[in-house]
C-alpha positions as CSV (number, residue, x, y, z in Angstrom):
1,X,18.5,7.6,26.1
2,X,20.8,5.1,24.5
3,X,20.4,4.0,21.0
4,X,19.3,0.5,19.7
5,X,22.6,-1.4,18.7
6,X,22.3,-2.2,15.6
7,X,23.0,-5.8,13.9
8,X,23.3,-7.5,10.7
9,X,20.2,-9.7,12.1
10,X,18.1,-6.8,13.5
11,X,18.7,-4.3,10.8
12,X,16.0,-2.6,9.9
13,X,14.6,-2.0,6.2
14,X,14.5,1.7,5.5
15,X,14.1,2.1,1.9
16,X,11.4,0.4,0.0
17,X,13.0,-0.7,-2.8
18,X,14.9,-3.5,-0.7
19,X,11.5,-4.6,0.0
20,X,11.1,-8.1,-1.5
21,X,15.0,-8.5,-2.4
22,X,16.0,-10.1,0.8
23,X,19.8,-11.7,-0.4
24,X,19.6,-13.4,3.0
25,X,18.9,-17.8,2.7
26,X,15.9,-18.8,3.8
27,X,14.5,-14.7,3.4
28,X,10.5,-14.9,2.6
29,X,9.8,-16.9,0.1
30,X,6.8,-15.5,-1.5
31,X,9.0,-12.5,-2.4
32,X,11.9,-14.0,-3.6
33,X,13.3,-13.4,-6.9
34,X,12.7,-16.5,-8.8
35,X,14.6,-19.1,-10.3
36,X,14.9,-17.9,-13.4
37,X,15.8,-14.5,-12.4
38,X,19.9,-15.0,-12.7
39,X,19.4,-16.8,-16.3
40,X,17.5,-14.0,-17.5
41,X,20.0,-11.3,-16.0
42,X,23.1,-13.5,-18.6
43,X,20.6,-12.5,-21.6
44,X,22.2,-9.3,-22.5
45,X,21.5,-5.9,-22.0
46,X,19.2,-6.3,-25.7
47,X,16.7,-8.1,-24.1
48,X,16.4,-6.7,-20.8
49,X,13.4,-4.1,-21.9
50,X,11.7,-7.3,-22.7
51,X,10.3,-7.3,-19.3
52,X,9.0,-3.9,-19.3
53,X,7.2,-4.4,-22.7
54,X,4.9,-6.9,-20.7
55,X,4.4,-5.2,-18.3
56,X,2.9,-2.4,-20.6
57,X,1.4,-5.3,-22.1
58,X,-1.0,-6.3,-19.0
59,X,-1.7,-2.3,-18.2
60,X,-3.2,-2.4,-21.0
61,X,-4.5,-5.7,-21.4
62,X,-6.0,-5.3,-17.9
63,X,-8.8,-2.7,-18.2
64,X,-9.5,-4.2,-21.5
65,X,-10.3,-7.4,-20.1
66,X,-12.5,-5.6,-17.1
67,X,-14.9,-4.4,-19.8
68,X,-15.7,-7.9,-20.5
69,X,-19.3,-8.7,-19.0
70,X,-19.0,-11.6,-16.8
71,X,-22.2,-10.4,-14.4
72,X,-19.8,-8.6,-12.0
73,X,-16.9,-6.0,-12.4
74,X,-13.2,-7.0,-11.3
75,X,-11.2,-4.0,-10.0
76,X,-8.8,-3.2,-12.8
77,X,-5.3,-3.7,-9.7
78,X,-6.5,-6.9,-9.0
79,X,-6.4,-7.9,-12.9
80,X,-2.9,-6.4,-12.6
81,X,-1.9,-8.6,-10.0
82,X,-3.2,-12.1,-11.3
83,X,-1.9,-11.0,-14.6
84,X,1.4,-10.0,-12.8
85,X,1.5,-13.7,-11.7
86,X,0.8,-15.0,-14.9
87,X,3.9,-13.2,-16.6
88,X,5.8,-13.8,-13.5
89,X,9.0,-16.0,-13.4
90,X,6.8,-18.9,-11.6
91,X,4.7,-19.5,-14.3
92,X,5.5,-18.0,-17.8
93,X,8.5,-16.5,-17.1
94,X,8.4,-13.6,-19.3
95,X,9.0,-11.0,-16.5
96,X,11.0,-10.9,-13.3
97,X,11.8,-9.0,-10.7
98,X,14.8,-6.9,-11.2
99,X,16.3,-4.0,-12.6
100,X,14.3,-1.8,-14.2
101,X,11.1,-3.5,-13.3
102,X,12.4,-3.8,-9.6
103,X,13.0,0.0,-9.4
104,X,9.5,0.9,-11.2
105,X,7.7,-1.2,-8.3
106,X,9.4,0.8,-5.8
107,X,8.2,4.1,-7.1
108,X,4.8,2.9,-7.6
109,X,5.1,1.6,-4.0
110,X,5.4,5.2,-3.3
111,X,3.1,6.6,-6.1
112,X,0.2,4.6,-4.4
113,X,0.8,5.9,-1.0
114,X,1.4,9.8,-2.1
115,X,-1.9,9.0,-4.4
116,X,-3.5,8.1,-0.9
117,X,-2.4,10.9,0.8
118,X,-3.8,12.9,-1.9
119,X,-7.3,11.9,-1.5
120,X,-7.0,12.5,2.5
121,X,-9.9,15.7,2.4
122,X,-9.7,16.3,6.1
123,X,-13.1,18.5,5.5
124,X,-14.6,15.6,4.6
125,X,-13.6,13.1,6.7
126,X,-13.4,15.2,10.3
127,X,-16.1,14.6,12.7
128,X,-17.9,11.4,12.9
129,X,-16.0,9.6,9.5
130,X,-12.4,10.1,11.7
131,X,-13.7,9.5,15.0
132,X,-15.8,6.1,13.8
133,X,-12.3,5.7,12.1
134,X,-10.0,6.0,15.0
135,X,-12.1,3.6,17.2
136,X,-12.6,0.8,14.5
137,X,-8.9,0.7,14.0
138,X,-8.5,1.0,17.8
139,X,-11.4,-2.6,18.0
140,X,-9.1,-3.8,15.0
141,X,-6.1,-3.8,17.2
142,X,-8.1,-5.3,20.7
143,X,-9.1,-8.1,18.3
144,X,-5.8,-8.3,16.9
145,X,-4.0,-9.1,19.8
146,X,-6.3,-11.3,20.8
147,X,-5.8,-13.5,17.3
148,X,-1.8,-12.9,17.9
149,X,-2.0,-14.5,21.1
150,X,-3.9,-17.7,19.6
151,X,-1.3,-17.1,16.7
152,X,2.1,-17.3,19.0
153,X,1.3,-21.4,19.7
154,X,2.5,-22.1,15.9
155,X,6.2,-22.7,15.6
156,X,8.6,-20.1,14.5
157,X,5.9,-17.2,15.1
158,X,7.6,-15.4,18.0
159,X,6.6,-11.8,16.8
160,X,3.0,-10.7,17.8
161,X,3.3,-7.1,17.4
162,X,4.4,-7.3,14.2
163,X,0.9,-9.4,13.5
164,X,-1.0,-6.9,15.1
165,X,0.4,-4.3,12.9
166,X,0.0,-6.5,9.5
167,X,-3.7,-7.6,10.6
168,X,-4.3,-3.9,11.2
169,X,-3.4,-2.3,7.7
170,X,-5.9,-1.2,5.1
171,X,-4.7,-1.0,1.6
172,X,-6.1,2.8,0.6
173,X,-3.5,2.8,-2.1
174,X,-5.7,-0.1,-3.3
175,X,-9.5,1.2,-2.8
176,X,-8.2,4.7,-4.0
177,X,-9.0,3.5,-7.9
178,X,-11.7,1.0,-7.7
179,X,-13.7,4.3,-5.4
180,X,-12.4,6.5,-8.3
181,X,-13.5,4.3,-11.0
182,X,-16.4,3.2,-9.5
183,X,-17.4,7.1,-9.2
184,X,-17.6,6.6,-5.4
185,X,-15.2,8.4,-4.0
186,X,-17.0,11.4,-3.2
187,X,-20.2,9.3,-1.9
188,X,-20.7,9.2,1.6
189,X,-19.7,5.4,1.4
190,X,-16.7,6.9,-0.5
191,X,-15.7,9.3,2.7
192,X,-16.4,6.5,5.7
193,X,-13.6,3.9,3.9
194,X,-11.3,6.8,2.6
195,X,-11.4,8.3,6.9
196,X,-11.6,4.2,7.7
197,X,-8.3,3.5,4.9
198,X,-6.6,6.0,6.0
199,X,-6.4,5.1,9.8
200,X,-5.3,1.9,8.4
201,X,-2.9,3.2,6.2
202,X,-1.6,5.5,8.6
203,X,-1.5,4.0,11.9
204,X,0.4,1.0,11.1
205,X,3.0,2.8,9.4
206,X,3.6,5.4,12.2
207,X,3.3,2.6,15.1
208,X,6.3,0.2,12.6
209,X,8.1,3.4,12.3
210,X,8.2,4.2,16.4
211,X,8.1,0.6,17.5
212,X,9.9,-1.8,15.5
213,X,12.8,1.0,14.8
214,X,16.8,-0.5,15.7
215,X,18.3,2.3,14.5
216,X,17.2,4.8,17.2
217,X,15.5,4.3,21.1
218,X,11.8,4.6,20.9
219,X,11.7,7.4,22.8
220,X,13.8,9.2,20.4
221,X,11.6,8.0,17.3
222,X,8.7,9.7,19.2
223,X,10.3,12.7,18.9
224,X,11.6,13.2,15.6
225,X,7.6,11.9,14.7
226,X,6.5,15.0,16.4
227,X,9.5,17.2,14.4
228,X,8.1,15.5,10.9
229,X,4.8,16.0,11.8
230,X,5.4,19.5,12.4
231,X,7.5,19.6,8.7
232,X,4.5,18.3,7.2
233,X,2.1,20.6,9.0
234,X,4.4,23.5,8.3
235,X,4.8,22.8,4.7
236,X,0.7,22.4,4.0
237,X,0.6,26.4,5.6
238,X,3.4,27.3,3.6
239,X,1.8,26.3,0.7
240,X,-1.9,27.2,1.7
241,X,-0.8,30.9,2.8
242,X,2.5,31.5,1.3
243,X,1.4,32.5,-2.6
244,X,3.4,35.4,-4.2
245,X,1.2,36.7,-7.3
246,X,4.3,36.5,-9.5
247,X,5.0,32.7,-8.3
248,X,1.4,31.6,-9.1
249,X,1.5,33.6,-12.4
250,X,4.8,31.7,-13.4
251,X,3.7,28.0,-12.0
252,X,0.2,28.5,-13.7
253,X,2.2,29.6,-17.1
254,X,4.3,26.5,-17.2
255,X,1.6,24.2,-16.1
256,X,1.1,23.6,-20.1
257,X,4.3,24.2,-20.9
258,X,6.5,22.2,-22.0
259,X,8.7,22.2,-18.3
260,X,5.0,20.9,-16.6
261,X,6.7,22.9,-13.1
262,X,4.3,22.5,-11.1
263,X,4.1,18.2,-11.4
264,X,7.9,18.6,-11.0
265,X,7.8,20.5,-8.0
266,X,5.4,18.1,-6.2
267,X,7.4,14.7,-7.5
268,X,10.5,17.1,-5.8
269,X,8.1,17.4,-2.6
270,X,7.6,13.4,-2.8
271,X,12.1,12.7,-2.6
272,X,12.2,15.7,-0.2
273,X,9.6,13.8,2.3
274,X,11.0,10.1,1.5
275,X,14.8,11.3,2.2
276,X,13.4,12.8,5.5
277,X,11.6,10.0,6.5
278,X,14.7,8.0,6.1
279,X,16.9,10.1,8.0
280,X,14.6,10.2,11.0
281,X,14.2,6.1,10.7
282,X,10.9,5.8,9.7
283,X,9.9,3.4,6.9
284,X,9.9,5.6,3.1
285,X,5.7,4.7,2.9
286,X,5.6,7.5,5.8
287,X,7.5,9.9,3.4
288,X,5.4,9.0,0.2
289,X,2.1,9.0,2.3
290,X,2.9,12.8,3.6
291,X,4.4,14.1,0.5
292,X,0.4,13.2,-0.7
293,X,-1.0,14.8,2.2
294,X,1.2,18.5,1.5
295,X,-0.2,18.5,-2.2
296,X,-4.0,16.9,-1.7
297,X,-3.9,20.3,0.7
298,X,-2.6,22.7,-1.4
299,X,-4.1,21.6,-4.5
300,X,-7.3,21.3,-2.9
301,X,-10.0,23.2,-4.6
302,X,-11.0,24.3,-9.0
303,X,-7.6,26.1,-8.8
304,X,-5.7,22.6,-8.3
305,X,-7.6,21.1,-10.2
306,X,-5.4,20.9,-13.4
307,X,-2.3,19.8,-11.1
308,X,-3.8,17.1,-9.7
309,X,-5.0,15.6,-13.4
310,X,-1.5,15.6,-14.4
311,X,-0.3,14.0,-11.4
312,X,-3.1,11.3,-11.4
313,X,-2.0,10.7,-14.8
314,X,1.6,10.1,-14.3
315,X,0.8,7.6,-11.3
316,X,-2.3,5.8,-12.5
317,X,-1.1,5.2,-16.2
318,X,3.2,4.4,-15.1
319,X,3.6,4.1,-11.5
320,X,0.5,1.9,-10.8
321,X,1.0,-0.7,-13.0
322,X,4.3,-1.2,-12.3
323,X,3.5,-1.9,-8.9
324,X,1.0,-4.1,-9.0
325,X,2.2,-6.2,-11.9
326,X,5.4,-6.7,-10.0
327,X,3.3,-7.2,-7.2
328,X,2.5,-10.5,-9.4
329,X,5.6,-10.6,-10.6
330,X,7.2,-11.2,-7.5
331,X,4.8,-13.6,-5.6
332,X,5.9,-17.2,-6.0
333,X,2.5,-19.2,-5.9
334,X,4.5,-22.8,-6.3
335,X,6.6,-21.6,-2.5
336,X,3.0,-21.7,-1.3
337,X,2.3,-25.4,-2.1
338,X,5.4,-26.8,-1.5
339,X,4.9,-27.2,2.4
340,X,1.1,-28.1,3.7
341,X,1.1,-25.9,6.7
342,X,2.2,-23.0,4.9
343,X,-0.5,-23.8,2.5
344,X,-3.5,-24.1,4.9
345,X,-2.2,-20.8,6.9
346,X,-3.1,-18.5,3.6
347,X,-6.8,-18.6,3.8
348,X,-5.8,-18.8,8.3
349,X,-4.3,-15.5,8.1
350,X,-7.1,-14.4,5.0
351,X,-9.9,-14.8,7.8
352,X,-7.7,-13.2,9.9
353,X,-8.1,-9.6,7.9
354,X,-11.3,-10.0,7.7
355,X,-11.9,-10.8,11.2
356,X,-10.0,-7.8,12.4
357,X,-10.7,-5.1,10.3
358,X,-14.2,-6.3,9.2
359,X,-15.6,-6.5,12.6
360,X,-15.3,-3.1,13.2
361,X,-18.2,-2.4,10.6
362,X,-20.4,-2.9,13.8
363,X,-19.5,0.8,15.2
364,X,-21.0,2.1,11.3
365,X,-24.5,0.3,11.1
366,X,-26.0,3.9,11.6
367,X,-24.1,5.2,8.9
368,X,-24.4,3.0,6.3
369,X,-27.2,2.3,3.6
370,X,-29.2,-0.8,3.5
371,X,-26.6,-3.5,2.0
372,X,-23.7,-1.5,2.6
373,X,-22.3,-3.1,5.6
374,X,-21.0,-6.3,4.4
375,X,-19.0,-4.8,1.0
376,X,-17.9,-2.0,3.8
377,X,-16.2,-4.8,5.9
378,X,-14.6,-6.2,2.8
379,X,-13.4,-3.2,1.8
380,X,-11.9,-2.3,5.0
381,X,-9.9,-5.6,5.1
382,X,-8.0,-5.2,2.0
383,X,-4.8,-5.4,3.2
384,X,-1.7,-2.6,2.7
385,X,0.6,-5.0,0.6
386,X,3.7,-2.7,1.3
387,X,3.2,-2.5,4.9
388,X,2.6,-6.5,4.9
389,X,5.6,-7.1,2.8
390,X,7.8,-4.5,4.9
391,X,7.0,-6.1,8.3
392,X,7.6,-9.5,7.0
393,X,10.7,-8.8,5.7
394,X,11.8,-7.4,8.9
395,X,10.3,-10.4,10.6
396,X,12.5,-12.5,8.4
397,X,15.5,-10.4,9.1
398,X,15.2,-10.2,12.9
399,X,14.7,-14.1,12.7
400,X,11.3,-13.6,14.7
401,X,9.1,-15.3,12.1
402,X,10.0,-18.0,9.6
403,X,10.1,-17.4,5.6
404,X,7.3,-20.1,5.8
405,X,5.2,-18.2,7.9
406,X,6.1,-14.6,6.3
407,X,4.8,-16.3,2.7
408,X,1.9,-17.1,4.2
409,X,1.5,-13.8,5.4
410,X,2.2,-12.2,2.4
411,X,-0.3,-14.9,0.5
412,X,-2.9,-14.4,2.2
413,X,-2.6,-10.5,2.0
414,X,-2.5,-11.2,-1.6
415,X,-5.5,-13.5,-1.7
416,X,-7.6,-10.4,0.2
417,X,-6.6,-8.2,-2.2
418,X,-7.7,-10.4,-5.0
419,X,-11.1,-11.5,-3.9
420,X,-12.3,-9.1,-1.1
421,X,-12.8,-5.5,-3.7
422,X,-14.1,-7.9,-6.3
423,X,-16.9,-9.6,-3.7
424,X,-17.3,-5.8,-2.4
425,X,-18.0,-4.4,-5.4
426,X,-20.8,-7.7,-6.7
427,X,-22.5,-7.1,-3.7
428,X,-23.0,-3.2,-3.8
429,X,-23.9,-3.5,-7.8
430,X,-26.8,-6.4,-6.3
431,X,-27.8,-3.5,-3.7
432,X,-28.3,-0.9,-5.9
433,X,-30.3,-3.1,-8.1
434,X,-32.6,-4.5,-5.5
435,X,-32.9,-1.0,-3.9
């Protein structure tokens, strides 16, 4: 089968890190770099760790100001975020969005989603979490089309499957450390939204990768998904089964040495996966996601346990912050109010998540304790903010939906992910008092 011609206009975004960097006019403009952004690049390169000082600045300052008692706890990412905004070139103009910052939020793009893939305990989550899983995201996607039809009457908006697939995202890279922190992720509620997250996280990125691909036929992109899914399945066996004596005697002797082998080996796994993703034209969040998968496998059990401290380190104390303070960073809150309609689609498209991947919390109402269903649906409707961001960039690029309507997007995903954990986790502290 003939490949996809490929055009300037129809090129498709295969590395993160051009996510949110569109050099195109007119590219989203939620995600633009912002104004100040050239001025502060004439500085000199003495200044340019300024940005990076702040934001160390708000990692730290972030948990710090969760502790404060205010009669509900804020997840610690979305403190990032709004902080992120604050610093951001749109308001204080301390930080912006390039070089050394840029390049940190597209590893932590990647850290979140290998941290995701980590947590992925197929023991836990087969049976009834993964099938309830697979057919909520399968309602999520009825119920999308059905709101991307209503959606295709609003000018410039000529791209519903690329709605579908936005609507349809969970953001498990984001309910990965609010469960952690909030000692739920082991919790039965804990293993329904990790099996629901991940079909979120998952499904979205596979079904973008196969069909919204121009560099290969779909066809084709099915089958080099079924060769990488074999790589990935091979590699967990290889590294369940495959363990010389000698091997594990010298990874486990220079796990607290000073090489750390083992965390090197599995940040080599990570650019081994990403690189194949992007030769087989998938997006590099399918890479990161199954580079977590491989080691969550391997490292499953008391033996791994040391491993996957060190790795939860490195990504939750550098590689998180970094992406969601330039998450903040790069939003532009004043492109939102410039223009009414773009305004007044933000908390549109907010309702939207929560429609679609809310509504599904109908199909749990056996499996969930009394006050659980409503912070459940919340929770399953924080959006993926890489896979929104990806998919309106490409909208943008392809010309099938406006910068106007791509900000939107992207503001509203933002919105969800600022209000929806924090309402989630309010409720469930009010249930377990009453209960």
């Amino acid at each position: 089968m003939c490949s996809k011609a490929r055009t300037p206009a129809s090129r498709p975004i295969r590395r993160a890190r051009r996510v949110g960097r569109s050099r195109r006019p007119g590219s989203s403009k939620a995600y633009r770099r912002g104004p100040q952004a050239a001025a502060s690049s004439d500085r000199g390169g003495a200044l340019s760790h300024i940005p990076v000082f702040w934001v160390l600045v708000v990692s730290v300052l972030a948990p710090l100001l969760g502790e404060i008692p205010i009669g509900f706890k804020v997840p610690v990412v979305v403190l990032e975020v709004l902080l992120g905004i604050v610093i951001g070139p749109h308001v204080l103009g301390l930080a912006h969005a390039e070089g050394f910052v840029l390049q940190m939020f597209t590893f932590g793009m990647a850290a979140t989603l290998l941290m995701a893939g980590m947590e992925l305990d197929f023991g836990a989550i087969k049976g009834p979490p993964l099938v309830l899983a697979a057919g909520g995201w399968t309602l999520s996607v009825a119920i999308g089309v059905a709101a991307a039809g209503v959606m295709h009457v609003i000018p410039q908006v000529d791209a519903p499957m690329m709605m579908v697939l936005a609507l349809c995202t969970t953001g498990l890279g984001v309910l990965v450390p609010i469960l952690r922190d909030g000692g739920q992720i082991e919790s039965p509620f804990g293993r329904l939204l990790i099996a629901a997250g991940t079909m979120g996280e998952v499904a979205p990125i596979v079904a973008m990768s196969v069909l919204l691909s121009t560099q290969y036929s779909s066809l084709k992109e099915a089958g080099f998904l079924l060769i990488f899914l074999g790589i990935v399945g091979a590699a967990i066996v290889a590294g369940l089964r495959a363990r010389p004596p000698r091997l594990v005697a010298m990874l486990n002797r220079h796990m607290h040495s000073s090489t750390q082998m083992p965390v090197r080996i599995s940040l080599l796994l990570l650019g081994i996966m990403l690189l194949l993703a992007q030769q087989f034209g998938f997006e590099s969040l399918l890479g990161a996601f199954a580079a977590g998968m491989v080691v969550g496998q391997v490292t499953r059990g008391p033996e791994g346990k040391t491993l996957r401290e060190k790795l939860e380190t490195v990504s939750f104390a550098w590689f998180y912050p970094f992406f969601f303070v330039g998450t903040g960073i790069k939003f532009d809150v004043a492109a939102l109010a410039r223009d009414t309609t773009t305004m007044l689609l933000v908390p549109a498209f907010a309702v939207l998540f929560l429609l679609v991947r809310g509504a599904p919390v109908y199909l749990y109402r056996g499996r969930l304790g009394k006050g659980q269903a409503l912070p459940f649906a919340l929770s399953s409707a924080v959006p993926s903010l890489s896979i929104v961001v990806v998919i309106s960039e490409i909208g943008t690029r392809t010309r099938l939906m406006s910068p106007d309507v791509t900000a939107a997007l992207i503001g509203a995903a933002l919105l969800c992910v600022l209000l929806f954990p924090t309402i989630s986790g309010a409720l469930q502290s009010r249930a377990e008092v009453k209960n």
